[in-house]
N, C-alpha and C positions, 0 to 999 in steps of 0.2 A: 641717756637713752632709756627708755622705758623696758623695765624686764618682768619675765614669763615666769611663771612654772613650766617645767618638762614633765610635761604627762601630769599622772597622780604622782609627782615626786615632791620634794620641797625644796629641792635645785630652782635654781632663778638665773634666765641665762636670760641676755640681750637680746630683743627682737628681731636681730639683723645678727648673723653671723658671719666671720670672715675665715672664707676659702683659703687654703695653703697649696689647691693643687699642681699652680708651676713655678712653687716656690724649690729654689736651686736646680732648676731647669732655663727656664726664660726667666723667670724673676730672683736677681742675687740678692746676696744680702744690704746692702745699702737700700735698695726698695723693699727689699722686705720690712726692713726697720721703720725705711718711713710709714710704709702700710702699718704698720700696728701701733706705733704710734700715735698717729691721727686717728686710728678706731678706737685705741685703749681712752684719748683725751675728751672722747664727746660718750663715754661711757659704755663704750661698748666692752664685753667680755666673752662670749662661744668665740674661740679660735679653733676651726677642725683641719685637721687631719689626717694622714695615714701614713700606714708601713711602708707602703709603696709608691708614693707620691715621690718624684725625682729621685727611686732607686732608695729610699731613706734617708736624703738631702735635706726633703724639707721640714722634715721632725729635727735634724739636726740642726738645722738653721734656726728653727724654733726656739730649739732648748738654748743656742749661741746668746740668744734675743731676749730670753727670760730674764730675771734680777737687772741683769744690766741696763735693757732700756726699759721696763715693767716690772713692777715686781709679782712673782708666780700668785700669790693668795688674791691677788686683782683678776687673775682670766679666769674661764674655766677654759679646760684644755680638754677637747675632743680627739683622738685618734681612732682611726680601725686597725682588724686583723682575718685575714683569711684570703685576701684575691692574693694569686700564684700569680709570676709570668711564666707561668707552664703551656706551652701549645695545646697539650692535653687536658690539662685541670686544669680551670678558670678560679680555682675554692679550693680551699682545705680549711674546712671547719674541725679535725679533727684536732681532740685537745691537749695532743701534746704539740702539732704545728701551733695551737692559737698561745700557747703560755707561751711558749719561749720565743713567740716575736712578741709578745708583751713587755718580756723582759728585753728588749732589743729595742724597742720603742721607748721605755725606761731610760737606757742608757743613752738615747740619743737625745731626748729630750734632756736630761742632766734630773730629772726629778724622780723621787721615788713613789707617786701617783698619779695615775690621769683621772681627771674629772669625771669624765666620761669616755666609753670604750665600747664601740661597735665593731660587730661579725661585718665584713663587707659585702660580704654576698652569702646565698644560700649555698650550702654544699648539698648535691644531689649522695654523696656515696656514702656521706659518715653519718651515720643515726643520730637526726638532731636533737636527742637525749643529751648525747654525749660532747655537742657542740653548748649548749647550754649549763650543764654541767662544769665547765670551762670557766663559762662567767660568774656562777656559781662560787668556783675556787678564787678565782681576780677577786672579785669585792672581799670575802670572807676573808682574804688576805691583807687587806687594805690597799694593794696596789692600785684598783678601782675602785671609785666612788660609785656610780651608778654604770648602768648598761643599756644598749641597745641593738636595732639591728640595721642594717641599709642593703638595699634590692630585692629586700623578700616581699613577695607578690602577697597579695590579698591573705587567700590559704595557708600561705607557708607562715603569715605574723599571726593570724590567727591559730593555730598550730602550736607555734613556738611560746604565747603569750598562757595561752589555756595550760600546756603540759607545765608551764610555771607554777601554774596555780594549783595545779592536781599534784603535783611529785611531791611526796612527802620527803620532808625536809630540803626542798629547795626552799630557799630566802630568795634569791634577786628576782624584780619583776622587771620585766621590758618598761624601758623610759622614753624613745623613742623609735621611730624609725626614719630614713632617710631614703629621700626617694625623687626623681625629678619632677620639678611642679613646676608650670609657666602657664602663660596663657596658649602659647602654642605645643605646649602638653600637659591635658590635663585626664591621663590615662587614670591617673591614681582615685580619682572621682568613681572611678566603677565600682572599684573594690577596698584596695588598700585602704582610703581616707574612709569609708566607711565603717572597716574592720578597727580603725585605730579611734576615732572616737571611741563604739562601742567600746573596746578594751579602756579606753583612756590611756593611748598612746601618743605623744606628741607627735608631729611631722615636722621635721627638717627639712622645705625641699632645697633640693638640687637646682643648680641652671636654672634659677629663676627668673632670668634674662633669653632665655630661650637661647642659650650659648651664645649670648650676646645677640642674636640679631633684633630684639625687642628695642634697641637703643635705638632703631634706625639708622644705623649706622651703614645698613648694607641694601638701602633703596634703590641707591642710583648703581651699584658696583662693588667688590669688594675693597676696602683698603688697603693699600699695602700696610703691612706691620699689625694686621688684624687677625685672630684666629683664623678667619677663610682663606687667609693668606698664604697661611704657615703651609709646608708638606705635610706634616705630621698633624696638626689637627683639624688641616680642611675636611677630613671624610668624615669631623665631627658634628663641623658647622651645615655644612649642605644637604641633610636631609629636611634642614628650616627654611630654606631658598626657594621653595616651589608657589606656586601662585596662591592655597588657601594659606598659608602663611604669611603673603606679601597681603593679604587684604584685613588679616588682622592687624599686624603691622602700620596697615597705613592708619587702622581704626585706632590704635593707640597714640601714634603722632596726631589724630585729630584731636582726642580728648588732651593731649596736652598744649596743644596751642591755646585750647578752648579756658585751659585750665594756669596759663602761661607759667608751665613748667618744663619737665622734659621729657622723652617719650621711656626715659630711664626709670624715670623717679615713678611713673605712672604705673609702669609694669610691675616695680618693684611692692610701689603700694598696694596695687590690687592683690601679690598674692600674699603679701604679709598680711593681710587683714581677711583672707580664708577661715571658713570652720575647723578646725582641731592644728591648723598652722601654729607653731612656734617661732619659728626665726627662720629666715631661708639665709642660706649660704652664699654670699656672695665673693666672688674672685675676680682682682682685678688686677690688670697690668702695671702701674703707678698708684702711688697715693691721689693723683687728682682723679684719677678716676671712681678710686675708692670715697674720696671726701664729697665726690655727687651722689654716689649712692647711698652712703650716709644721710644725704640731706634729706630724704627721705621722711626720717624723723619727723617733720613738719606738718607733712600729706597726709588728711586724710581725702579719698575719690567720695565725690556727691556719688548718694544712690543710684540718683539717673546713667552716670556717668557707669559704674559696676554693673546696671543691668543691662548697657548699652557691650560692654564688653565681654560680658558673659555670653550674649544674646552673638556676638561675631564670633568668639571660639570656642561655644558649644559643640562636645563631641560627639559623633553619632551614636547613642544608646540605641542598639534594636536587642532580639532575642539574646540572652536571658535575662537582660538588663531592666529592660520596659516592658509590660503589656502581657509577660510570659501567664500571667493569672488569669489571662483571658482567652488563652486557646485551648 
């Protein structure tokens, strides 16, 4: 598999990355294994995830996974630190919560460094000085290799990237950020992807499958046995369900018939091959699902066929976005 630089770094991670978010939740360890597996053998290496992912299950299933079926200096190994399951706090960036789930993250993984290590979200309350400062200490420690952030808006990475670069004696520069990218989200287009070029911040996205509904999977119905299915992450999938989503949808099952591939492989290529894109995240329920998305590798979309889909899920830019120079 063909790999990237992150950002301005000299990190080189896989194009495609693989998702851990319902790993030892809905997905055990026997599919976990096969999932990486089959990613590690056609060259893939970003494995992400987090503190919070199935309670700290699926770091732990991770680290169960390392040596014994891969050996650790083959991935790079991405986790976050900072989302709460607090009713109240969504975040705690502050930096004595962000070290010592680092260190918690360490032991569940079995290794004494992560590759890379992202804030998961912005904290509105703790002075983001002092959440960066944090990461700051991780790298300078060696427990992190590089850093990053995931759900910071436009301002808040521009913010956090610039005060990097001004605070005398910080060393760590932001490497990337992580953030949801699909065709039926393409918010990040306003600001963030903008902000992270200029900086020279990679992007990770997110749900590059539009929570899966970009597979066409949920044309006719939902599946049983499918995200829309589930109790718990129906209310994730169905705000994709609505009519300008079904008509982009249906424009990516055209170009892949046209293209006789799948409406997977289409989605996935278009946003791998974005401006300032690094690898998008992919999660999947089985290794066969995961070795279609893989196949990807192969695709590149004819021009005609990207401005044909660009041209269906363009988002509406008005004021301050477009035109603001002309009132």
């Amino acid at each position: 598999m063909e790999q990237r630089h992150l950002g301005r770094t000299g990190l080189r991670v896989s194009r495609i990355g693989l998702g851990t978010l319902t790993w030892g939740r809905d997905t055990d360890e026997h599919d976990a294994a096969d999932q990486l597996k089959a990613f590690w053998d056609v060259g893939g290496t970003l494995v992400d995830t987090a503190d919070v992912y199935g309670g700290g299950e699926a770091e732990y299933l991770l680290g169960r996974l390392l040596d014994n079926l891969v050996p650790r200096q083959d991935l790079v190994i991405a986790t976050k630190a900072g989302s709460v399951p607090d009713p109240y706090r969504r975040s705690d960036g502050s930096r004595g919560h962000l070290l010592a789930a680092l260190d918690a993250s360490l032991r569940r993984l079995g290794t004494d460094y992560v590759d890379l290590w992202q804030i998961h979200a912005f904290d509105p309350v703790t002075p983001l000085e002092e959440t960066l400062q944090a990461l700051d200490l991780a790298v300078s420690s060696g427990r992190v290799r590089y850093a990053g952030v995931s759900g910071f808006s436009g301002w808040q990475l521009a913010k956090a990237a610039t005060w990097q670069l001004a605070a005398p004696g910080q060393r760590t520069r932001l490497a990337c950020t992580q953030m949801e990218y699909s065709l039926l989200q393409r918010g990040v287009e306003r600001e963030v992807l903008p902000a992270a070029l200029d900086l020279g911040v990679g992007l990770l996205p997110s749900s590059p499958l539009g929570r899966g509904v970009l597979t066409g999977k949920y044309r006719t119905g939902t599946p049983s046995g499918s995200r829309g299915a589930s109790e718990q992450l129906a209310p994730f999938v169905e705000p994709y369900l609505d009519e300008p989503a079904s008509r982009i949808v249906d424009a990516v099952a055209t170009a892949a018939d046209g293209l006789a591939t799948t409406p997977l492989q289409v989605a996935l290529a278009w946003v791998r091959d974005r401006p300032g894109v690094v690898a998008p995240v992919v999660g999947a329920r089985n290794a066969q699902q995961l070795t279609e998305a893989l196949s990807v590798e192969a695709l590149s979309l004819p021009d005609e066929i990207c401005q044909a889909l660009d041209d269906v899920s363009a988002p509406v830019h008005r004021y301050p976005d477009q035109d603001w120079s002309t009132l």
